[in-house]
DOGU-393784 format. One line per field, with one value per residue: residue number from 1; x, y, z of N, C-alpha, C, O in turn. Coordinates in nm, 2 decimals. Example, Ala and Ser with C-alpha at 12.3 -4.5 7.8 and 13.67 -1.06 7.14 Angstrom:
<nodes>
vofi = (1:2)
n.px = (1.32:1.28)
n.py = (-0.57:-0.22)
n.pz = (0.78:0.71)
ca.px = (1.23:1.37)
ca.py = (-0.45:-0.11)
ca.pz = (0.78:0.71)
c.px = (1.32:1.29)
c.py = (-0.33:0.00)
c.pz = (0.78:0.79)
o.px = (1.42:1.34)
o.py = (-0.33:0.11)
o.pz = (0.85:0.80)
</nodes>
This chain:
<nodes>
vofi = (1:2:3:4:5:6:7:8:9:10:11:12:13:14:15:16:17:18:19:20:21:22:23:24:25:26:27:28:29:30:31:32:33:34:35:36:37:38:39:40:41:42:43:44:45:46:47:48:49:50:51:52:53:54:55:56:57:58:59:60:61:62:63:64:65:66:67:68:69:70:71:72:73:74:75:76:77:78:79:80:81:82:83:84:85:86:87:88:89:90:91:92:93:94:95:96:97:98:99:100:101:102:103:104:105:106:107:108:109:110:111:112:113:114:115:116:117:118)
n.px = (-8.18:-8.17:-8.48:-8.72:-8.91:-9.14:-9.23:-9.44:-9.61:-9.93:-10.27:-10.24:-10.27:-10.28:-9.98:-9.87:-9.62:-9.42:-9.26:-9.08:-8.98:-8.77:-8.68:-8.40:-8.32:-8.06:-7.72:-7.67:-7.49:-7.35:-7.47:-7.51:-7.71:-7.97:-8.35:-8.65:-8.98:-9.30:-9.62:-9.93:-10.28:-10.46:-10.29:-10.01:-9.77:-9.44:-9.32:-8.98:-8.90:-8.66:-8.36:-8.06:-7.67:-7.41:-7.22:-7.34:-7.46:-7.74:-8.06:-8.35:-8.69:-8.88:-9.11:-9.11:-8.87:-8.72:-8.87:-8.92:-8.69:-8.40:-8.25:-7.97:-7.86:-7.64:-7.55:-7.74:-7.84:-8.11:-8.35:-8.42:-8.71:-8.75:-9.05:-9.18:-9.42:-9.65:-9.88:-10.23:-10.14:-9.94:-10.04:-10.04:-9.86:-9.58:-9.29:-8.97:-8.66:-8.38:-8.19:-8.33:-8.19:-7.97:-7.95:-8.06:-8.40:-8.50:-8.70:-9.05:-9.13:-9.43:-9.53:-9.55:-9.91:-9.96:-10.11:-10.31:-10.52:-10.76)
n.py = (24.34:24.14:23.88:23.77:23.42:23.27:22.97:22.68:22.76:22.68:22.53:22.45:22.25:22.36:22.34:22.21:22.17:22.33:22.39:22.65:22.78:22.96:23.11:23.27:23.47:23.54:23.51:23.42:23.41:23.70:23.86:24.00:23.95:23.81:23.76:23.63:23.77:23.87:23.91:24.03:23.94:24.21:24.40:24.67:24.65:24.47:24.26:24.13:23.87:23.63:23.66:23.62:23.60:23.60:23.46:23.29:23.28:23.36:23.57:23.61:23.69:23.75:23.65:23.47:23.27:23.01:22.77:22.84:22.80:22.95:22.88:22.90:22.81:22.88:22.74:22.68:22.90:22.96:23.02:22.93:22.82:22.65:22.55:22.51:22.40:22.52:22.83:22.99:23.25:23.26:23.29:23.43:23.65:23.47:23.64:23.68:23.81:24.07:24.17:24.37:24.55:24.57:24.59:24.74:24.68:24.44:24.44:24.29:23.96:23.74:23.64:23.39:23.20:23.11:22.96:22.89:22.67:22.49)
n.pz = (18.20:18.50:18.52:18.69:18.76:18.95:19.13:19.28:19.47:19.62:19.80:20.11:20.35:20.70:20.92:20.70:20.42:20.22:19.85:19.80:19.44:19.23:18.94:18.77:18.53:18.44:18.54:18.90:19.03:19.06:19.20:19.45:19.73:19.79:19.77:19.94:19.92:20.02:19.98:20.17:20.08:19.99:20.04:19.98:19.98:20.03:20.20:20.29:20.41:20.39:20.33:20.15:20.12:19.89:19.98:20.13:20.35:20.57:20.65:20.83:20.87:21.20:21.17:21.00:21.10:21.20:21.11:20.83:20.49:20.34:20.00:19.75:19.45:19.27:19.03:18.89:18.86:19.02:19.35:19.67:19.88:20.13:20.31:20.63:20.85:20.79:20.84:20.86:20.88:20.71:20.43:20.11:19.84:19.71:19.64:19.50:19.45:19.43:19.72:19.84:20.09:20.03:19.74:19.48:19.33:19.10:18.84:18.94:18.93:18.85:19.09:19.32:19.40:19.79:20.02:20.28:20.42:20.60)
ca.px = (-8.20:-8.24:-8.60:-8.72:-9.02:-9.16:-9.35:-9.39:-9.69:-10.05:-10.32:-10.14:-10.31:-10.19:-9.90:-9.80:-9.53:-9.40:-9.11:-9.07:-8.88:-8.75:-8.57:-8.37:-8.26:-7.91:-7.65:-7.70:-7.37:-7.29:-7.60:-7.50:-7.77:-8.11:-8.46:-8.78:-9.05:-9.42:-9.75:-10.05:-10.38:-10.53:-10.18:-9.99:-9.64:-9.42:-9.20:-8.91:-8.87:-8.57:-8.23:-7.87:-7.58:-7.33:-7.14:-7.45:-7.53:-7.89:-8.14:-8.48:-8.77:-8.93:-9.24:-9.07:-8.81:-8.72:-8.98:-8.85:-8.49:-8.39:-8.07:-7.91:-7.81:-7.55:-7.49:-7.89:-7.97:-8.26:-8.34:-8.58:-8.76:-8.86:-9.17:-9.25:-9.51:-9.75:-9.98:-10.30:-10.14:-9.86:-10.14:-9.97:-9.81:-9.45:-9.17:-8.79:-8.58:-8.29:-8.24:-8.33:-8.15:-7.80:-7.90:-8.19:-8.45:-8.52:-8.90:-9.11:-9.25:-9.55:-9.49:-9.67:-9.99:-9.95:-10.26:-10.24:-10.63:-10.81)
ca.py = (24.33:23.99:23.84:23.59:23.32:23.21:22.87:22.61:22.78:22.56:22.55:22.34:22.24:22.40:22.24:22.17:22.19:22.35:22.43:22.76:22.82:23.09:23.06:23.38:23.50:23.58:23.43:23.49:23.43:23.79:23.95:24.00:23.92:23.76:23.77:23.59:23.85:23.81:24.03:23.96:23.99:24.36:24.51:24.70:24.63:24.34:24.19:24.11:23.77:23.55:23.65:23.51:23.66:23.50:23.36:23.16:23.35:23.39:23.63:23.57:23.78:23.70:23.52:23.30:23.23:22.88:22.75:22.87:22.78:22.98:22.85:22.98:22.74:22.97:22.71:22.64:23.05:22.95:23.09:22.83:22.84:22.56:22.63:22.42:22.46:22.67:22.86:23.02:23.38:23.25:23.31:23.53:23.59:23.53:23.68:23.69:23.94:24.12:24.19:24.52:24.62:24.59:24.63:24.79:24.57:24.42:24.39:24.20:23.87:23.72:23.57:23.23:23.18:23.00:22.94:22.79:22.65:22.34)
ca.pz = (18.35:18.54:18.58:18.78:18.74:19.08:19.10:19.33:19.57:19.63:19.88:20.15:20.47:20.84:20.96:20.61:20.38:20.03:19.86:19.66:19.32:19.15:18.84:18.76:18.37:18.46:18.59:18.99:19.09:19.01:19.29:19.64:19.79:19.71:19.90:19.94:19.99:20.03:19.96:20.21:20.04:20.02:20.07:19.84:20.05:20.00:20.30:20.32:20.48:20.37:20.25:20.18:20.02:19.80:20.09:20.21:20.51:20.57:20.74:20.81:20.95:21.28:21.19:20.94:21.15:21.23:21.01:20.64:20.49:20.20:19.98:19.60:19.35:19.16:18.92:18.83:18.84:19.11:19.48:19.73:19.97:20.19:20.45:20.71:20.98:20.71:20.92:20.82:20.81:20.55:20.28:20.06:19.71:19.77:19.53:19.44:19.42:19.43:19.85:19.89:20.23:19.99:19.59:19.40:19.32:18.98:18.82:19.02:18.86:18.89:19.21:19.36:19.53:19.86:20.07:20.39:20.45:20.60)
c.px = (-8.26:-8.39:-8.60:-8.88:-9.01:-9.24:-9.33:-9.53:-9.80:-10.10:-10.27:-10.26:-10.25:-10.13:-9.85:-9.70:-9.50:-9.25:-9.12:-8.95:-8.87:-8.65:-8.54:-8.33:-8.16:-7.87:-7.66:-7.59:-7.27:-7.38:-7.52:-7.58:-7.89:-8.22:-8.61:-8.84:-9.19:-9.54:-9.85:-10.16:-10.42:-10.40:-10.11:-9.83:-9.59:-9.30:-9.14:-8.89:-8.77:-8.45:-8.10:-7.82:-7.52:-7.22:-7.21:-7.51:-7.69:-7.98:-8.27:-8.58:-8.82:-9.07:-9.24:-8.97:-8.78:-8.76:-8.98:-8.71:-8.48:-8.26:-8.12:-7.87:-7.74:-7.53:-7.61:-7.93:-8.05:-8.19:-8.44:-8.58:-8.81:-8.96:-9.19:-9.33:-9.55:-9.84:-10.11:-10.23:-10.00:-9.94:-10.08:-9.91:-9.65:-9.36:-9.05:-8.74:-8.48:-8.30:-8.22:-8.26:-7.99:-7.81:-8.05:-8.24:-8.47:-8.67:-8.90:-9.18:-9.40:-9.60:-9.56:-9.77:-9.97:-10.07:-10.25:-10.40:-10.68:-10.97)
c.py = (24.20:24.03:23.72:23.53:23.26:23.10:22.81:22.64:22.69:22.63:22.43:22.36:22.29:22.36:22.19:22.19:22.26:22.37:22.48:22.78:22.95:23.10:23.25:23.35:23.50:23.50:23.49:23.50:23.58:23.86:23.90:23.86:23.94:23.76:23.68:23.71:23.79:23.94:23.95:24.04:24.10:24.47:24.51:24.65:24.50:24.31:24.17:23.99:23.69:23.65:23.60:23.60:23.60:23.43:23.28:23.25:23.42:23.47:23.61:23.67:23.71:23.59:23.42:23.21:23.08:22.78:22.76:22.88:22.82:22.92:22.93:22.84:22.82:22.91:22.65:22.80:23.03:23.02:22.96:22.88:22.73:22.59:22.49:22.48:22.56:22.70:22.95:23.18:23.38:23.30:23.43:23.51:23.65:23.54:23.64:23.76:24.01:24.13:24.31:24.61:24.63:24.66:24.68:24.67:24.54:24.40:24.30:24.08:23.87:23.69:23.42:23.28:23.12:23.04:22.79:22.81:22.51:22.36)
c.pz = (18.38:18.59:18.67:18.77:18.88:19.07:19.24:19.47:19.54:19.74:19.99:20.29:20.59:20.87:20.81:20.57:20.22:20.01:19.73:19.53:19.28:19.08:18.74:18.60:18.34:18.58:18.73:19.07:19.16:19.17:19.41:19.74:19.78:19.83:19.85:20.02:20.01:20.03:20.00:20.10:20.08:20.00:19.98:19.92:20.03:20.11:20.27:20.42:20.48:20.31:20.25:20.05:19.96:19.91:20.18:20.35:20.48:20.68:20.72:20.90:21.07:21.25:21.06:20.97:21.22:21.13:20.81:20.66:20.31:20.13:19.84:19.56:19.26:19.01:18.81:18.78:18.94:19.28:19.49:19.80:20.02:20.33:20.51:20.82:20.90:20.84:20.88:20.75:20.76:20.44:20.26:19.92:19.74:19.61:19.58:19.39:19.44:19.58:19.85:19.98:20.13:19.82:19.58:19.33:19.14:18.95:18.88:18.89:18.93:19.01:19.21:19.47:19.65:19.96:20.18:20.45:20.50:20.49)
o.px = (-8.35:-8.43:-8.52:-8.97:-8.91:-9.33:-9.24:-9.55:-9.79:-10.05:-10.26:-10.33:-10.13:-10.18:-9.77:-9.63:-9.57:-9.16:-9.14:-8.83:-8.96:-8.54:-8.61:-8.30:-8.13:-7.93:-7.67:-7.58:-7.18:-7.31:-7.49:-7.54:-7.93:-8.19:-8.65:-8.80:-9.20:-9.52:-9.89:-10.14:-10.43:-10.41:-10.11:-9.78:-9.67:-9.19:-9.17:-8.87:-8.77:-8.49:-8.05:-7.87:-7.58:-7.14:-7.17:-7.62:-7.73:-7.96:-8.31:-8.54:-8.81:-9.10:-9.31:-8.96:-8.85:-8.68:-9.03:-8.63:-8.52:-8.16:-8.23:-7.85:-7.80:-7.52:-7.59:-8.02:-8.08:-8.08:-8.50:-8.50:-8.92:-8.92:-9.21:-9.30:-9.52:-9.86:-10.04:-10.25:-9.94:-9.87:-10.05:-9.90:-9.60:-9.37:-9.02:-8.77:-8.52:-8.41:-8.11:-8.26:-7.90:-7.73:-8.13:-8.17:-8.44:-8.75:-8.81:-9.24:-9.46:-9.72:-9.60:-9.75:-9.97:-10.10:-10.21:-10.44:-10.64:-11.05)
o.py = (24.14:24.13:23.62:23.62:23.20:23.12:22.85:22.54:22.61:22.73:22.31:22.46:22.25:22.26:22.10:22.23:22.23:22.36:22.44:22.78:23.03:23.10:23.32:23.24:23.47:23.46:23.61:23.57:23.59:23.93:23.79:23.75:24.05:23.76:23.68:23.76:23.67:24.05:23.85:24.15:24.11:24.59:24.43:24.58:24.41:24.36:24.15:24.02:23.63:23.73:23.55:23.64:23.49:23.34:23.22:23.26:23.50:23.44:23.59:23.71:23.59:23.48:23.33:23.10:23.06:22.71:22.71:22.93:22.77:22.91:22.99:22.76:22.84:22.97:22.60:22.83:23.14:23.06:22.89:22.97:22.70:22.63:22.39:22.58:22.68:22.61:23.05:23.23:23.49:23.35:23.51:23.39:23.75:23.47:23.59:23.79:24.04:24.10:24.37:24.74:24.70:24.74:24.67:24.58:24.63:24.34:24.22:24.11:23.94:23.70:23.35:23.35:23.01:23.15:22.67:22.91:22.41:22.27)
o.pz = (18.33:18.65:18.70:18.77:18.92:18.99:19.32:19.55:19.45:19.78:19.95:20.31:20.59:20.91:20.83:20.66:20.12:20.09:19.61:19.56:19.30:19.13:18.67:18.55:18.23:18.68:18.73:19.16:19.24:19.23:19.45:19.78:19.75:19.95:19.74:20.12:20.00:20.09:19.94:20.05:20.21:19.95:19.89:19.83:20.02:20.09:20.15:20.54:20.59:20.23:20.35:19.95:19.96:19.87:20.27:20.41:20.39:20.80:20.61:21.01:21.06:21.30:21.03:20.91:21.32:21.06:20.71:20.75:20.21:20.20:19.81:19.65:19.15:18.90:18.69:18.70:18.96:19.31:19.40:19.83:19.97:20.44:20.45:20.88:20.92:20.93:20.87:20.64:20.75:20.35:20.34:19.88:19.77:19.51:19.68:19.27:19.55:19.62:19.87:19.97:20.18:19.78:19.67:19.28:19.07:19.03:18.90:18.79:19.01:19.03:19.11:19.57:19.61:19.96:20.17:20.52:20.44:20.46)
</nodes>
């Protein structure tokens, strides 16, 4: 079963910037459609905020909207995420994974911290 290794999170200042990784086991060519999720502190729930299918087309939740751009590298295995305009209630541990609304998910990694603080 594909994994995935997330890196790439930090404590970034307000108005800042990052840019998430996620380097999958298996070839990803083959998956529909991929997701950035995210888990706020305390909560056991994990959002759903980015996805794109294998034809590029991307959806995004409202409050990451504008602001986060997810792409695929089919031919690296990887998922990104670039954030702009962090905001304090970005703080979160975000994942990668399978997009739920189309496939069944695969084990969760470890995710990344990201921390959006002055």
């Amino acid at each position: 079963q594909v994994q995935f290794v997330e890196s790439g999170g930090d404590l970034v200042q307000p108005g800042g910037s990052l840019r998430l990784s996620c380097a999958a086991s298996e070839d990803i060519s083959r998956i529909y459609s991929m997701a950035w999720y995210r888990q706020f502190p305390g909560q056991q729930r994990r959002e759903l905020i980015a996805g794109i299918d294998i034809g590029g087309s991307t959806t995004y939740g409202d409050a990451v909207k504008g602001r986060f751009t997810i792409s695929r590298d089919n031919a690296k295995n990887t998922l990104s995420l670039q954030m702009y305009s962090l905001r304090p209630d970005d703080t979160a541990v975000y994942y990668c994974n399978t997009d739920s609304r189309w496939l069944t998910l695969a084990p969760w990694g470890q995710g990344t911290q990201v921390t959006v603080s002055s």
